[in-house]
C-alpha positions as CSV (number, residue, x, y, z in Angstrom):
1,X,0.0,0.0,0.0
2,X,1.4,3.2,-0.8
3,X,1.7,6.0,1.2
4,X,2.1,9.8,1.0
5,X,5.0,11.6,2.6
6,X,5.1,14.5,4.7
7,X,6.0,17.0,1.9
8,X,3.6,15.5,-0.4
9,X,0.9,16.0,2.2
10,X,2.0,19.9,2.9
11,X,1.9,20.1,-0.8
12,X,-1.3,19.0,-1.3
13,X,-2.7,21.6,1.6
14,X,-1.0,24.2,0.4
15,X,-2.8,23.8,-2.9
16,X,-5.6,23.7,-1.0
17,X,-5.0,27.1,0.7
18,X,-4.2,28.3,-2.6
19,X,-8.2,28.0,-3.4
20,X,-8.9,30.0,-0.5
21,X,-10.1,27.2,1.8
22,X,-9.5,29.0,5.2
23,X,-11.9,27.3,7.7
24,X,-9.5,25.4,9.4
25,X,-11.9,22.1,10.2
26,X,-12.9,21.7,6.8
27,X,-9.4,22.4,5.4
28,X,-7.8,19.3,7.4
29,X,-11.3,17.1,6.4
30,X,-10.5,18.2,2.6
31,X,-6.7,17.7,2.9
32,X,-7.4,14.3,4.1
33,X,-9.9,13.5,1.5
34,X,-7.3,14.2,-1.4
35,X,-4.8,12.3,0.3
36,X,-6.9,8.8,-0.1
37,X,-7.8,9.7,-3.3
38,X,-4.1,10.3,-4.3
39,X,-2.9,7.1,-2.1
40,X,-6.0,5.0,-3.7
41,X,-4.3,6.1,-7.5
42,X,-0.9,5.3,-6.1
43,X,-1.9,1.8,-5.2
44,X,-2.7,1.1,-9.4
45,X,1.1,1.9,-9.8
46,X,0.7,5.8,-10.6
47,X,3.8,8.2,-9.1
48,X,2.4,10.9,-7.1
49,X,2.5,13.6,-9.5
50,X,1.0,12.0,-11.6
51,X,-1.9,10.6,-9.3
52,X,-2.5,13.9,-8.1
53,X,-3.1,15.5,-11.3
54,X,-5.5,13.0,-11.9
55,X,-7.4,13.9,-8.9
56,X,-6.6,17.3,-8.4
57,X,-8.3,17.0,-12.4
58,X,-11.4,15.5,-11.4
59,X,-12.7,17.7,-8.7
60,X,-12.5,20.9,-10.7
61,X,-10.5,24.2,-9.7
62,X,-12.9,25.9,-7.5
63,X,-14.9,23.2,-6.4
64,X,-12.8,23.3,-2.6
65,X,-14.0,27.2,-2.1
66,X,-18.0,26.5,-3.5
67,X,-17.8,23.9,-0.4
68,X,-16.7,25.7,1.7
69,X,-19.0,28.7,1.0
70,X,-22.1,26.0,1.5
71,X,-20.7,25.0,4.9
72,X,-20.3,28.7,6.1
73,X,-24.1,29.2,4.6
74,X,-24.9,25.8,6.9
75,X,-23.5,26.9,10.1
76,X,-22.8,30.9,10.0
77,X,-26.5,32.7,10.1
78,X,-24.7,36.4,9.7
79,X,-22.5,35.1,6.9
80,X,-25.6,34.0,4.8
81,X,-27.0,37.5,5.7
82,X,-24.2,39.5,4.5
83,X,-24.2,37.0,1.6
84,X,-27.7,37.8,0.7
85,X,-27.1,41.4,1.5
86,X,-24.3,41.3,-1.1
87,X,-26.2,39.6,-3.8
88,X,-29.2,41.8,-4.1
89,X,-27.3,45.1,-3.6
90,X,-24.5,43.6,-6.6
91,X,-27.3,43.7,-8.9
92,X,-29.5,46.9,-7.5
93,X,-26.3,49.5,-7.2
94,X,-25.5,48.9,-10.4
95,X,-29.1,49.1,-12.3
96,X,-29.6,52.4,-10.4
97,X,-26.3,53.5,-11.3
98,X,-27.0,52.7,-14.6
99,X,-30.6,53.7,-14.6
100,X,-29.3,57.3,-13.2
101,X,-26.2,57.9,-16.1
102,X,-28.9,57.1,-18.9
103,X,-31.8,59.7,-17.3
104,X,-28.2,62.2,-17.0
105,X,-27.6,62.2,-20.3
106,X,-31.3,62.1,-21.9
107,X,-31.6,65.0,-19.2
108,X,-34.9,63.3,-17.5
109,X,-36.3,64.1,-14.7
110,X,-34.7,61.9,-11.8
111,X,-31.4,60.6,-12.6
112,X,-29.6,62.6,-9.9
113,X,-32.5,61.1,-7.4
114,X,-31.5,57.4,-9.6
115,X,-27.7,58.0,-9.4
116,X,-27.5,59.2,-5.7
117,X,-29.7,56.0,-4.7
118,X,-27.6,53.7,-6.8
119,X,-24.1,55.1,-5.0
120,X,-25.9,55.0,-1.8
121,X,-26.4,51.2,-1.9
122,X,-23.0,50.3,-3.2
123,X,-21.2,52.4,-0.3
124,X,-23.4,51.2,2.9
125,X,-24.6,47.8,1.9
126,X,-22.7,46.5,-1.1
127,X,-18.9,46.9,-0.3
128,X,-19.8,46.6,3.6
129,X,-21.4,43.0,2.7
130,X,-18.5,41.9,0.5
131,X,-16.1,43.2,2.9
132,X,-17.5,40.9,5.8
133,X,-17.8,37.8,3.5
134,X,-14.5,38.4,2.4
135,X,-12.7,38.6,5.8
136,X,-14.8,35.7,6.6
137,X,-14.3,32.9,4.0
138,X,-10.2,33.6,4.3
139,X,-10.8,33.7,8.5
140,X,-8.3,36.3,8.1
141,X,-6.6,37.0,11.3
142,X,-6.9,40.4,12.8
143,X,-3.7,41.7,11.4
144,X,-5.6,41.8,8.1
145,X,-8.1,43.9,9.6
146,X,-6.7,47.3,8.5
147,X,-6.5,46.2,5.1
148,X,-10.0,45.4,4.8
149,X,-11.2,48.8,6.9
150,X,-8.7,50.9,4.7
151,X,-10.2,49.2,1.4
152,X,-13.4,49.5,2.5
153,X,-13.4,53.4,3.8
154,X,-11.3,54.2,1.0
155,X,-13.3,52.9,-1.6
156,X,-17.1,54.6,0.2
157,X,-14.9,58.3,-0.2
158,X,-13.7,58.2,-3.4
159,X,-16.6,56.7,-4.8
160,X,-18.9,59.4,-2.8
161,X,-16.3,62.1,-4.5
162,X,-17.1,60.8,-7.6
163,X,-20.9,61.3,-7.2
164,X,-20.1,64.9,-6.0
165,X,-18.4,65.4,-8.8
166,X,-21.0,64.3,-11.1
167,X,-23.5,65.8,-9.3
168,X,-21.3,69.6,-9.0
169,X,-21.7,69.3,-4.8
170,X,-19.1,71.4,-2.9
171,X,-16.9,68.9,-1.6
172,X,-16.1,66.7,-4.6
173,X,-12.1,67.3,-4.5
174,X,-11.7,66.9,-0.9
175,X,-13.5,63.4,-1.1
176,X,-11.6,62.6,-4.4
177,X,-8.0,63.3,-3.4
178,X,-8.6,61.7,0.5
179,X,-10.1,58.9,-0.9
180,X,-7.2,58.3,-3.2
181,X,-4.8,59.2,-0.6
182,X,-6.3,56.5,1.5
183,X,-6.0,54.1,-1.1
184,X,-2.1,54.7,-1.8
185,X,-0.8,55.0,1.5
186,X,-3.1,53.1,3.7
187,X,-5.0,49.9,1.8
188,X,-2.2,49.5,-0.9
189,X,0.5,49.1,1.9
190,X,-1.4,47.0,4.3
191,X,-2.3,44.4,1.1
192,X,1.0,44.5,0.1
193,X,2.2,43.7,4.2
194,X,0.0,40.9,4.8
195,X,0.5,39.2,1.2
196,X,4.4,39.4,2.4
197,X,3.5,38.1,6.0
198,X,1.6,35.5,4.2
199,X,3.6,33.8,2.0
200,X,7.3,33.6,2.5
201,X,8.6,33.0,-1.2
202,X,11.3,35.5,-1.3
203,X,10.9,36.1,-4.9
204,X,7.3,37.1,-4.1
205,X,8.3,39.5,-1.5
206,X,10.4,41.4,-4.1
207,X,7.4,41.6,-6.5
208,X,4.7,42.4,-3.6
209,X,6.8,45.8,-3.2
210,X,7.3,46.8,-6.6
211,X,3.9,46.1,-7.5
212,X,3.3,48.8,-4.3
213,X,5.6,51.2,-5.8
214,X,3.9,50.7,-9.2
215,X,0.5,51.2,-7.6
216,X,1.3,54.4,-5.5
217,X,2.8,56.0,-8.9
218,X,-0.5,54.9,-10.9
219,X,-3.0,56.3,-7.9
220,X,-0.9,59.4,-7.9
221,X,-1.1,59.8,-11.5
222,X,-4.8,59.4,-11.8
223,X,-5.6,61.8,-8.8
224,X,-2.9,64.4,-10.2
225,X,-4.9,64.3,-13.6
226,X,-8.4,64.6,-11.9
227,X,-6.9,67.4,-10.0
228,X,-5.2,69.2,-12.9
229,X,-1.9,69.4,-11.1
230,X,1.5,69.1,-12.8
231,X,3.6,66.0,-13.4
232,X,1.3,63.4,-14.4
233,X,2.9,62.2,-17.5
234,X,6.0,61.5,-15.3
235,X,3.7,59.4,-12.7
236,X,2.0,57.7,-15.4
237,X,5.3,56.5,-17.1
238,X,6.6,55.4,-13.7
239,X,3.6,53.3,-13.1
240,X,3.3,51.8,-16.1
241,X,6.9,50.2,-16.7
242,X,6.9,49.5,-12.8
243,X,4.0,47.4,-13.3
244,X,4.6,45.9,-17.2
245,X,8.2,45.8,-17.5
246,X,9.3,44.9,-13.6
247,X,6.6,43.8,-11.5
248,X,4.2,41.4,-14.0
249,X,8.1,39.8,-15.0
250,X,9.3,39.3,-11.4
251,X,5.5,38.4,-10.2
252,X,5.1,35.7,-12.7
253,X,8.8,34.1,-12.4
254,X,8.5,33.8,-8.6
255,X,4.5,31.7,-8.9
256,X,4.6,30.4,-12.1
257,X,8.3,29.2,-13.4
258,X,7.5,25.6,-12.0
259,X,3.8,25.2,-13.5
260,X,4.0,22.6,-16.9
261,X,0.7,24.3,-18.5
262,X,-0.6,27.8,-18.7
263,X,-3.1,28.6,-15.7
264,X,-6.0,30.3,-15.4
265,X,-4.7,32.6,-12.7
266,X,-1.9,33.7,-14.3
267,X,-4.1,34.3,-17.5
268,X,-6.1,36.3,-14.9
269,X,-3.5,38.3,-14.0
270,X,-1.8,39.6,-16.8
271,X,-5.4,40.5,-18.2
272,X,-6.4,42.1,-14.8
273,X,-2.8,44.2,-15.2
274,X,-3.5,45.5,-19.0
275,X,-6.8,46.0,-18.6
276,X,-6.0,48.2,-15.3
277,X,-3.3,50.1,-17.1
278,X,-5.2,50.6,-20.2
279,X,-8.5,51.8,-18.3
280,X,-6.4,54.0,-16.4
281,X,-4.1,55.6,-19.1
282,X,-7.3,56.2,-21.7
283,X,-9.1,57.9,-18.7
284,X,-6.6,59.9,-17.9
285,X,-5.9,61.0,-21.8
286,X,-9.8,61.2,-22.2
287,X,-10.4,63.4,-19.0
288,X,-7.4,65.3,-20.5
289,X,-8.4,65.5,-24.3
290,X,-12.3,66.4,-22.9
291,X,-11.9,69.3,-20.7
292,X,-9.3,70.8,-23.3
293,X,-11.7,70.1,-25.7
294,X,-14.1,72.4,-24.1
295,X,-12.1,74.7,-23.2
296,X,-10.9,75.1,-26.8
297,X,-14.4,75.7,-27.9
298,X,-15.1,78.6,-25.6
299,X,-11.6,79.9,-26.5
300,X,-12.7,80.2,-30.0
301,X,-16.7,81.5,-29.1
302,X,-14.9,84.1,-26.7
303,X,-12.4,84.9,-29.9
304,X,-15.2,85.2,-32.6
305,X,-16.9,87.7,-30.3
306,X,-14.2,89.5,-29.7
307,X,-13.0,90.1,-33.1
308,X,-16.6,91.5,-33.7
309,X,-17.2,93.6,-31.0
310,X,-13.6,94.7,-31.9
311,X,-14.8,95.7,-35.4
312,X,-17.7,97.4,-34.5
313,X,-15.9,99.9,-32.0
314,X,-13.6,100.8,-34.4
315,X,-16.4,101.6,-36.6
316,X,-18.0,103.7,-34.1
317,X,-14.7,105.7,-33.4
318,X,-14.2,106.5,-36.9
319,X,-17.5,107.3,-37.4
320,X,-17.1,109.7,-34.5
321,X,-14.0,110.9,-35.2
322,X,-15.9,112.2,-38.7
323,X,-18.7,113.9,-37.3
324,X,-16.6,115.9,-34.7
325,X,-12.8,115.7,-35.8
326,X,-11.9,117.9,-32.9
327,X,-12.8,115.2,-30.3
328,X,-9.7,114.0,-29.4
329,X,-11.1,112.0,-26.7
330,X,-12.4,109.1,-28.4
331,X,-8.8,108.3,-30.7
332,X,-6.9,108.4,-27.1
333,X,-9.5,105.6,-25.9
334,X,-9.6,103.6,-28.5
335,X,-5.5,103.9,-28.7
336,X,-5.0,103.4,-25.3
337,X,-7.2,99.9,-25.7
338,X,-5.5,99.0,-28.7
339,X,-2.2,99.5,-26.6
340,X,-3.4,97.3,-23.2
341,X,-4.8,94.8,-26.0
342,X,-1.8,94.3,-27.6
343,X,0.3,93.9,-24.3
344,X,-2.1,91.0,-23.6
345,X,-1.5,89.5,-27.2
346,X,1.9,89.5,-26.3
347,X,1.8,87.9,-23.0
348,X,-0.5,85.1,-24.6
349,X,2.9,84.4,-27.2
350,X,5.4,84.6,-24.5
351,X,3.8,81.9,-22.0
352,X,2.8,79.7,-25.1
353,X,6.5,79.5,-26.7
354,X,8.0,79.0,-23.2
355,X,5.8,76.2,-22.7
356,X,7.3,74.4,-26.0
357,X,9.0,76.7,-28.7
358,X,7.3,74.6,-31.4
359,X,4.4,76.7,-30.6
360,X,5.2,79.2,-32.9
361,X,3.4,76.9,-35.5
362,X,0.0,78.1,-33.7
363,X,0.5,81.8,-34.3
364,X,-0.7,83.7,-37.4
365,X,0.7,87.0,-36.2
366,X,-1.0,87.5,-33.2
367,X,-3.8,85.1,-33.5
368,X,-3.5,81.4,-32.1
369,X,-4.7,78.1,-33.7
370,X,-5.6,76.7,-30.0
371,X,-5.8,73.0,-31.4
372,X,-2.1,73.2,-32.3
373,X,-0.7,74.2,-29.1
374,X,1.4,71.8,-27.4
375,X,1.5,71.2,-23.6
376,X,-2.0,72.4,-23.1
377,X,-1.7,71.3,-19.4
378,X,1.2,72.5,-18.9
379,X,0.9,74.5,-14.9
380,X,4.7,75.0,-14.4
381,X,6.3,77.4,-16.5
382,X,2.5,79.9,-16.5
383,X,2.5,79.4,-13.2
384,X,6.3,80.9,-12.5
385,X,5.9,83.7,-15.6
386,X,2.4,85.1,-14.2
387,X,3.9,85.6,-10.6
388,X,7.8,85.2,-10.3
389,X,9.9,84.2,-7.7
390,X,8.9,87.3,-5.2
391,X,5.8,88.5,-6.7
392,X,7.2,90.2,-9.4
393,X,5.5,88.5,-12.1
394,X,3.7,89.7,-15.3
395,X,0.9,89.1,-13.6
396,X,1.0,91.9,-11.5
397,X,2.3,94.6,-14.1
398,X,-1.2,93.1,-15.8
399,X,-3.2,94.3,-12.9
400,X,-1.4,97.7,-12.5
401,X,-2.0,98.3,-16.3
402,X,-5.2,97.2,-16.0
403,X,-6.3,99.5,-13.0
404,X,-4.6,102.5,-14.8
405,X,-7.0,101.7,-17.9
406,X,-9.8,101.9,-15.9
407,X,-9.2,104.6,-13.4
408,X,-8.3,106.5,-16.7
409,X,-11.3,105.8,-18.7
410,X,-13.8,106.4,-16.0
411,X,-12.6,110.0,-15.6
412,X,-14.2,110.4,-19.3
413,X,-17.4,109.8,-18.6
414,X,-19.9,111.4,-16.8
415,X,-22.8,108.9,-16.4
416,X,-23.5,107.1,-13.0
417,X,-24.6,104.1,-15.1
418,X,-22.1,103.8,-17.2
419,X,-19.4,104.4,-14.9
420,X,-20.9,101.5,-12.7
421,X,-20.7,99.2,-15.8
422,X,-17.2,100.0,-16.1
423,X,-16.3,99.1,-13.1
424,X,-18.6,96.1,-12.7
425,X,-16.9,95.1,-16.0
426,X,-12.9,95.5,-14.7
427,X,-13.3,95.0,-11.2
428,X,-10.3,93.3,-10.0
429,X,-10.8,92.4,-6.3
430,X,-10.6,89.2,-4.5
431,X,-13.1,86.6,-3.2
432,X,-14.1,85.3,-0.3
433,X,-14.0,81.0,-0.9
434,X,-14.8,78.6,1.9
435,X,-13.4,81.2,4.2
436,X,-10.4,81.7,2.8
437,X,-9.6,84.7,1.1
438,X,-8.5,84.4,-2.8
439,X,-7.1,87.7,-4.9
440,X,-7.7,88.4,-8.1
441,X,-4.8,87.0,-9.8
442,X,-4.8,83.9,-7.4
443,X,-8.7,83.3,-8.8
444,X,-7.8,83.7,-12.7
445,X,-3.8,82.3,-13.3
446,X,-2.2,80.4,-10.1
447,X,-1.8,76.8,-10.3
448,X,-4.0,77.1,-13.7
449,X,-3.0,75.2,-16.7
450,X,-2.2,77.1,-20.1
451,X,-4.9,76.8,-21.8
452,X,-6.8,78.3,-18.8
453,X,-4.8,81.0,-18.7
454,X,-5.0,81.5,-22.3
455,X,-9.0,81.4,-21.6
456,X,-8.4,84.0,-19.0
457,X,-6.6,86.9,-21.0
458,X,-9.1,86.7,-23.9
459,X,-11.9,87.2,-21.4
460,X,-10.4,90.0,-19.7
461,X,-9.7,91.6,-23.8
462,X,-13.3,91.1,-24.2
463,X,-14.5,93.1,-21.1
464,X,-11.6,96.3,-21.8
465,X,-14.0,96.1,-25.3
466,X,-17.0,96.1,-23.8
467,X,-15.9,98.8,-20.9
468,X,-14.6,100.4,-24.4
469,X,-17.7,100.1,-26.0
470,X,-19.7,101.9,-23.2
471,X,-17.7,104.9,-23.0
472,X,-18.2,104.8,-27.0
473,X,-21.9,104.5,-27.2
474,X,-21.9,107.6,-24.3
475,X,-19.8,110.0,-26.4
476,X,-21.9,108.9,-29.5
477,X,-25.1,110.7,-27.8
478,X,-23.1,113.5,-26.7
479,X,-21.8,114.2,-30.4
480,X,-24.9,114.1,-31.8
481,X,-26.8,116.2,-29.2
482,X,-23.5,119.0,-30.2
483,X,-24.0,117.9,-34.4
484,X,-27.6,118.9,-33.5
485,X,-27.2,121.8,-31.5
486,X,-24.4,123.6,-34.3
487,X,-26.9,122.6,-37.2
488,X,-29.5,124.7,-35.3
489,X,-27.7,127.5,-34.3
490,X,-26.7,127.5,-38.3
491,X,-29.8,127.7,-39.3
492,X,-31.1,130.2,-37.3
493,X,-28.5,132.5,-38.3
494,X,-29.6,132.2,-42.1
């Protein structure tokens, strides 16, 4: 009779394990169940290996974790509860969810109601659920614990920022950026930990902590493109060969360099990897390419209307400028706008061709091809022209030129109304945000990217034609009332 030795036995349980059979009584009854089977092959003359292939064969790959799920259902009343629970809210979360994004974008009535609901039920009863009957089929001891709190609060804030950000609730970043945070320096380490403290491969160890690394630089990447700030592309890049070209590698050598046939887990995971990487990198391009996208089309709405308004004030001046050629008033306004104007143009080139000097491509004298700019997000270089090193940034001289214009332009009129226009128009004082106080040029240009920027200095080129435009239409009344008065004086003297 032939009989199974001591490694062969821890070999067969650690396969075992391997299928996530945790429950310790069951474990040893399914261990010793193999065992006869194998030693019952052995006795017809088959080597171990061999014999256990056979068996491990005929019961199937997960057929050791669905019996142990039915004996947790048998003798655990809260496990079949939270079971249940996670059943029903795995199919209602996401029908809401889906319910809600489809009534969002027909734009009918209740798919904020629909998608608040939907998020609702996937934060407090879904992931809660799976959480439990997770920690519970492994029996994970309680030094697995914070993993599973961290994944689980982690996962309820950033998704939650996500609804406020779909929804436009105050809030939405701070949610985003702790949830994320949570993620990279709280669940990611803690998995990473108790996969270490689990199993003792050494080559596993190695690849446990750079797929850590890989996944901080990846979460870091995506909040850092949510959030607009700088150095994605360099967090991205980092990620992405941590994870494909060292991690997958050293992952796969350490589990896999002793299996005969391809497995289903490691077919798992190297799908599980690309797919992750390619969901992440075409969000991040697609968030990217969108809100530029946008962006670029009020650039150019903001430029067509500019250009007329523009053309129509210089009509109006030289229309002026024939009926009463002595008014010198109306050539110094529209030169000292022409002036401010093209100081702006100017500042618009400068920041684009320090971003990237192939730039220049975008320019047709003064005028920019937005689509053709390079480095659209780029925060950096903006960022350090607008305000300097101490505050001594074009920014400011834009602001002192700015507030010259207009305390010049308002001493030329003498109408309440349109002098309060004027000023509602270039009014250049701070705001009061969350009770912290922002200035101007913080609000418009600090920590924006340059296409924002851009967006900001046609704006303000529109409203010096519009303040322009009202002192225009003012003098136009007051020429014609004088045109009227000297063609009836005239004619009273014939």
């Amino acid at each position: 009779m032939s009989l199974l030795s001591l490694s062969d036995i821890d070999l067969i349980r650690a396969d075992i394990r391997r299928q996530r059979v945790s429950y310790s009584h069951l474990l040893d009854d399914l261990v010793d169940h193999v065992c006869c089977d194998v030693e019952q092959k052995m006795n017809s003359g088959l080597p171990f290996q061999k014999a256990y292939a056979e068996v491990r064969s005929r019961i199937g790959s997960n057929r050791f974790k669905k019996i142990q799920e039915e004996t947790l259902l048998l003798i655990d009343k809260k496990y079949k509860t939270m079971k249940t629970f996670m059943k029903i809210f795995g199919v209602i979360a996401p029908a809401l969810m889906s319910l809600g994004a489809l009534f969002k974008i027909q734009h009918w009535p209740g798919g904020s109601i629909l998608l608040a609901l939907g998020f609702f039920f996937l934060c407090f009863f879904f992931l809660p659920s799976s959480v439990y009957v997770l920690y519970t089929e492994n029996k994970s001891s309680k030094k697995h614990l914070l993993m599973y709190l961290s994944g689980l609060f982690s996962s309820v804030i950033f998704l939650f920022g996500i609804l406020f950000k779909v929804q436009h609730w105050p809030g939405a970043s701070i949610l985003i950026t702790s949830g994320l945070l949570l993620l990279g320096l709280l669940f990611l380490p803690s998995l990473v930990f108790s996969k270490i403290s689990d199993d003792k491969k050494e080559g596993n160890k190695t690849a446990y902590i750079l797929g850590l690394f890989a996944g901080v630089f990846y979460i870091a990447g995506f909040l850092f493109k949510i959030m607009h700030w700088p150095g994605v592309s360099i967090l991205i890049i980092l990620g992405l060969i941590l994870f494909v070209a060292i991690f997958l590698p050293a992952f796969s050598f350490a589990n896999f360099k002793d299996e005969t046939y391809v497995r289903g887990r490691f077919i798992f995971l190297v799908v599980t990897i690309m797919m992750s990487v390619i969901f992440i990198s075409l969000f991040t391009l697609n968030v990217s390419r969108n809100v530029f996208n946008e962006i670029i089309v009020a650039e150019t709405q903001i430029d067509d209307v500019l250009q007329d308004l523009t053309q129509k004030n210089k009509q109006l001046s030289e229309s002026l400028n024939t009926v009463s050629p002595e008014t010198s008033t109306v050539s110094e306004i529209h030169k000292k706008t022409e002036e401010i104007e093209t100081w702006i143009n100017k500042l618009k080139y400068d920041l684009t061709l320090a971003v990237d000097q192939d730039n220049s491509e975008a320019f047709t004298g003064f005028e920019l091809d937005y689509k053709k700019i390079a480095g659209k997000d780029a925060m950096d270089i903006p960022t350090e022209i607008l305000f300097g090193t101490e505050n001594n940034g074009k920014v400011y001289q834009l602001k002192s030129n700015l507030m010259d214009y207009k305390k010049w332009l308002l001493t030329c009129s003498n109408d309440p109304e349109v002098m309060s226009g004027i000023d509602f128009l270039l009014d250049f004082t701070g705001e009061d945000i969350s009770g912290e106080n922002y200035s101007w040029e913080q609000l418009y240009f600090e920590k924006r990217s340059l296409m924002s920027v851009l967006n900001s200095l046609t704006t303000i080129q529109l409203q010096l034609r519009l303040a322009e435009k009202e002192i225009l239409v003012e003098l136009s009344g007051t020429v014609s009332e004088t045109a009227q008065n000297i063609t009836t004086d005239t004619s009273t003297s014939i």
